[in-house]
N, C-alpha and C positions, 0 to 999 in steps of 0.2 A: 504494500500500500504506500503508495506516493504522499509523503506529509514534508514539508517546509524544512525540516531536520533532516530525512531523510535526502532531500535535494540536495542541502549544502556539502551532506558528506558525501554525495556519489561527487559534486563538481570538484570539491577537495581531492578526493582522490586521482579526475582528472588533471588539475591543475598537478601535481605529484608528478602522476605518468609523462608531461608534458617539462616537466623541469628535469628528470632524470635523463629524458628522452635528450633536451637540450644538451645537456651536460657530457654526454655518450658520446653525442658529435662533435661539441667543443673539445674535450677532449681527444679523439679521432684516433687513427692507426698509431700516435706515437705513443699514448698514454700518459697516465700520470709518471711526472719524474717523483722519485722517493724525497723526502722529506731531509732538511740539516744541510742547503746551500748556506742559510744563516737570515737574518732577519732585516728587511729593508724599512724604510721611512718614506713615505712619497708626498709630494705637494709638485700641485701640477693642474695642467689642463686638459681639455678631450684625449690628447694622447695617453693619458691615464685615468679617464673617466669617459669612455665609448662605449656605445650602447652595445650588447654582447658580449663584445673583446675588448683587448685593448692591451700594452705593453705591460700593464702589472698583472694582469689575468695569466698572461703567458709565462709570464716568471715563475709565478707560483705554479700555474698547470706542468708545463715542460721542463723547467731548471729548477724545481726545489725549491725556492725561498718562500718565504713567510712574509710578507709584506702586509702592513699597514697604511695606511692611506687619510689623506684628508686634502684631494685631489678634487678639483671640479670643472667639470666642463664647462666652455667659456669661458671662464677667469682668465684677467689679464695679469702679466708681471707685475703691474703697475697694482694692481689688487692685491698682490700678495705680497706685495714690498710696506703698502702705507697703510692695509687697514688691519691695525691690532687686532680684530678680531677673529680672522683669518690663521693667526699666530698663535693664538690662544686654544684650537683644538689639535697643534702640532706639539703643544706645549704638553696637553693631557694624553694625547698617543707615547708622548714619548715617556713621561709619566708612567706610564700604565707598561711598558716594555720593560721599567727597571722595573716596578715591582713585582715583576714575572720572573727578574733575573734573567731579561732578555738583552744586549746592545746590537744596535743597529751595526750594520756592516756596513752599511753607507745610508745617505739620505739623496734621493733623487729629485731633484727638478727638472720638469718642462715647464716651460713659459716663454712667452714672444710672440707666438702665434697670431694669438689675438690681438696682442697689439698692433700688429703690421697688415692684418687681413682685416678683412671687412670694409668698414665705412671708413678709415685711415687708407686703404690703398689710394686709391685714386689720388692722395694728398702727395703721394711720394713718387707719383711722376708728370713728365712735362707731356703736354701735347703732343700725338704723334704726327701734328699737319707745323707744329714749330722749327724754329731753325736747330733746337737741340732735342731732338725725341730721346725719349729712355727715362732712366731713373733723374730724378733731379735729385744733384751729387749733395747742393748743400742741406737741402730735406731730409735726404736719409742719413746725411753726416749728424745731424740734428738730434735725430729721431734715435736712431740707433745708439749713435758714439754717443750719448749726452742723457736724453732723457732714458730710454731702457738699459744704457748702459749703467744709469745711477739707481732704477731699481734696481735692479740684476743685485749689485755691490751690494743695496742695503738689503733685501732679504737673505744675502749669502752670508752677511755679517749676523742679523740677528738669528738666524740659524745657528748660525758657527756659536753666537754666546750662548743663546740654548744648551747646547751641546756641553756648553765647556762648565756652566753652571749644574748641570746636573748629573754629569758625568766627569767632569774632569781635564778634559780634554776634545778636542775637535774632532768629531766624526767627520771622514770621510764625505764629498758631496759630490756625485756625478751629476753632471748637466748636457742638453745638445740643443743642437742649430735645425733639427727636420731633414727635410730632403725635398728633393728638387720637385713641386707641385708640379700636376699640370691644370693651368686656368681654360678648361674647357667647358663650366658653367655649370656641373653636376653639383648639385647641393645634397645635403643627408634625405634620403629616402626619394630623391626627386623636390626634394625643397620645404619642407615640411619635418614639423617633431624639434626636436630639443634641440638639433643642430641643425637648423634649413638651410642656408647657404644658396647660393653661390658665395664667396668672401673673395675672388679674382678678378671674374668675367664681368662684372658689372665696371669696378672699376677700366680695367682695358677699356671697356667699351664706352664710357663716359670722357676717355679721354683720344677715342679715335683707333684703339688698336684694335683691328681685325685680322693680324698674317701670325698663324698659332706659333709660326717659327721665332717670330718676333716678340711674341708674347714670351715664349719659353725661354730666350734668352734674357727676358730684364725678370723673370721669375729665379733663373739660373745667378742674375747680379744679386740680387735680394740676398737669396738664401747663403751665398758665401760672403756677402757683406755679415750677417747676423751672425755666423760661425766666428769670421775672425770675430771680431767682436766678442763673444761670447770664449774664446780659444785664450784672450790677453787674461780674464779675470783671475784667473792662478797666479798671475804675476802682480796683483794689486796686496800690497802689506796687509798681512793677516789670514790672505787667503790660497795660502802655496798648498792646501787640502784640496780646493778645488779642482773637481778634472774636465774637460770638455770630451764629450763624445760623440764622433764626426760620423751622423749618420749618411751624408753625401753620397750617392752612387748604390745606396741598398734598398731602393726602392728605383724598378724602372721606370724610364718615362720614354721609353719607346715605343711602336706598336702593341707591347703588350701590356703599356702601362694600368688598362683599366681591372689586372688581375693582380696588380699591385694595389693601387689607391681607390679607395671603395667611393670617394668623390676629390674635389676638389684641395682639401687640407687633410683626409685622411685616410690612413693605409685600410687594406682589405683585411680579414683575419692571415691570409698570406702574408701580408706585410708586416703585419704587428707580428707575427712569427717570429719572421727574420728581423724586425728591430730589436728583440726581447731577444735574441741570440745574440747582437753585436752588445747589447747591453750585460748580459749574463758572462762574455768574454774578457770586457771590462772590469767587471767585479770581481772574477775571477784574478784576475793582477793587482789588485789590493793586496796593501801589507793586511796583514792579521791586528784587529780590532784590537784596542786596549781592554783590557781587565782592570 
């Protein structure tokens, strides 16, 4: 007999069947990796907070580690550098890892994304009908060298004193620069949902660029402006922990790029695979954690 109770537990146990089912797949012919890579810290954006996957899924799925998160899609650098609040659930993660008797093996940041995608592109180049098409040099000198570069320093600092207040010493911080988009107008799901998008093609197209070849090259300027950039910050006093990790060239943008990048800013579960591999490689070259 069909009674209101009875529905919810037959749809419970669908939604069940439906989450394992997921989980079968996500995890796939490689299986789960065993457990005791060591335990990560993440603060970040969509590339650690994507709807399905995403690079801290794959860590823990494929390479072992344990990772904690207080990662959000969206978030810009700029948000996670000025709003204390932001700071305050990395504070109780990390918290909550000592009194487990866990330390972090390292703390991972994405960020910049956002900042340079979306309603910001089209600010950071000139006209493609001007006598100087391309990036306009002193905007992203602006943008990049100055203002994201003074986030960048101040979340790696008050990280870094996190760290050193509650542990003793500076945990380890890996960071990266992305990989080379392609602005061909695919936004999340077709445009729609928590990440709609396009964040490229609208800018190109607001400022005259229509030759994809042309597009991909001031995509190609961007992305390795934001590495260096982000490659120097190990060299800033205080912060010789920091590492850069040059994801450049691990995601195609060839003919077969669309079995890489599931749209316009982000990798396929393919992708995130192989970035969560060059990541896992990195971490693996870490000196050994303080006690």
């Amino acid at each position: 007999m069909s009674t209101p109770d009875n529905d919810a537990i037959e749809i419970g146990s669908r939604q069940a069947d439906e989450a394992y089912e997921y989980r079968s797949q996500q995890i796939g012919l490689m299986g789960l990796a065993p457990p005791g890579a060591g335990t990560l810290l993440a603060e970040g954006d969509s590339w650690f907070d994507y709807p399905w996957h995403d690079v801290l899924s794959e860590l823990e799925d494929h390479h072992g580690f344990d990772v904690d998160s207080v990662s959000h899609r969206g978030d810009r650098i700029e948000d996670m550098a000025y709003n204390t609040g932001q700071l305050i659930p990395l504070v109780r993660k990390l918290e909550k890892m000592i009194r487990s008797n866990k330390t972090p093996k390292a703390i991972l940041i994405s960020g910049g994304g956002n900042d340079v995608a979306g309603e910001s592109f089209a600010a950071l180049l000139n006209h493609a009908k001007s006598g100087n098409p391309g990036l306009n040099q002193q905007v992203v000198s602006g943008f990049l060298d100055v203002r994201i570069r003074s986030a960048y320093i101040t979340i790696l600092s008050a990280v870094t004193e996190i760290t050193k207040r509650q542990l003793g010493y500076p945990v380890p911080i890996l960071l990266h620069g992305y990989d080379y988009a392609v602005a061909d107008g695919r936004g999340y799901v077709g445009g729609w949902g928590p990440l709609p998008g396009p964040w490229l093609e609208p800018g190109f197209r607001e400022k005259g660029y229509e030759d994809p070849v042309q597009r991909q090259q001031i995509v190609t300027q961007l992305i390795d402006r934001l590495n260096e950039m982000l490659a120097s910050l190990g060299n800033v006093n205080g912060l010789g922990h920091v590492r850069h990790l040059d994801l450049r060239g691990t995601l195609k943008n060839d003919h077969t790029y669309k079995d890489w990048w599931d749209n316009e800013l982000h990798p396929t579960r393919r992708g995130f695979r192989a970035v969560a591999a060059k990541y896992a490689e990195a971490l693996s070259l870490l000196p050994p954690t303080e006690n």
